[in-house]
Steps between C-alpha positions, in 0.01 A plus 500: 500500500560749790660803522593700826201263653212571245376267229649660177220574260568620140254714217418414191812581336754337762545853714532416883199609714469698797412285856329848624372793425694857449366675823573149693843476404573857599314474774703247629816612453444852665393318778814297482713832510320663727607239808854610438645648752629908535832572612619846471152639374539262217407161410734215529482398093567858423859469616582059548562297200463174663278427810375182619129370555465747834633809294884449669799616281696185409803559665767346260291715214647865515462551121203640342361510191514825291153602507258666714210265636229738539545591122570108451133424617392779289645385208308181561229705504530670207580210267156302659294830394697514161427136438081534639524827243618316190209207576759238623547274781682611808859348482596128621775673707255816615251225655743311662645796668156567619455112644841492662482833636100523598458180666 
């Protein structure tokens, strides 16, 4: 079975497991954010919603979502450390943000 293009791989007890490490997985998707482009002193993600592949503002997509993305990457953060903390596995949806954002 596959999942965002890694062989899915399950513990003991039937809990998904990661395809990378931690530090890999953030790595990545810093990187990721840091090739967005600044417009106004800010980057793109802080103020679009919806942007295609080369960071462009889709232009039938004028709505956002109610939420601030900094803080939303942040929060994805957070719940990876809170989940490494309590001695489980990183999140099916955490490492497949990583994988479609990092690569």
């Amino acid at each position: 079975m596959m999942l965002a293009g890694h062989s899915v791989e399950f513990d003991s007890v039937g809990r998904l497991m990661p395809w990378t490490s931690w530090n890999t997985a953030l790595d990545r998707e810093m990187n990721f954010y840091q090739l967005c482009p600044v417009d106004h002193g800010y980057p793109r993600f802080a103020f679009t919603t919806f942007m295609d592949g080369g960071w462009e503002p889709f232009p039938d997509r004028t709505d956002t979502i109610p939420a601030n993305q900094n803080g939303w990457v942040f929060s994805r953060i957070s719940n990876s450390l809170n989940c490494a903390q309590a001695g489980s596995p990183l999140p099916a949806d955490g490492v497949s943000h990583g994988r479609l954002f990092g690569e």
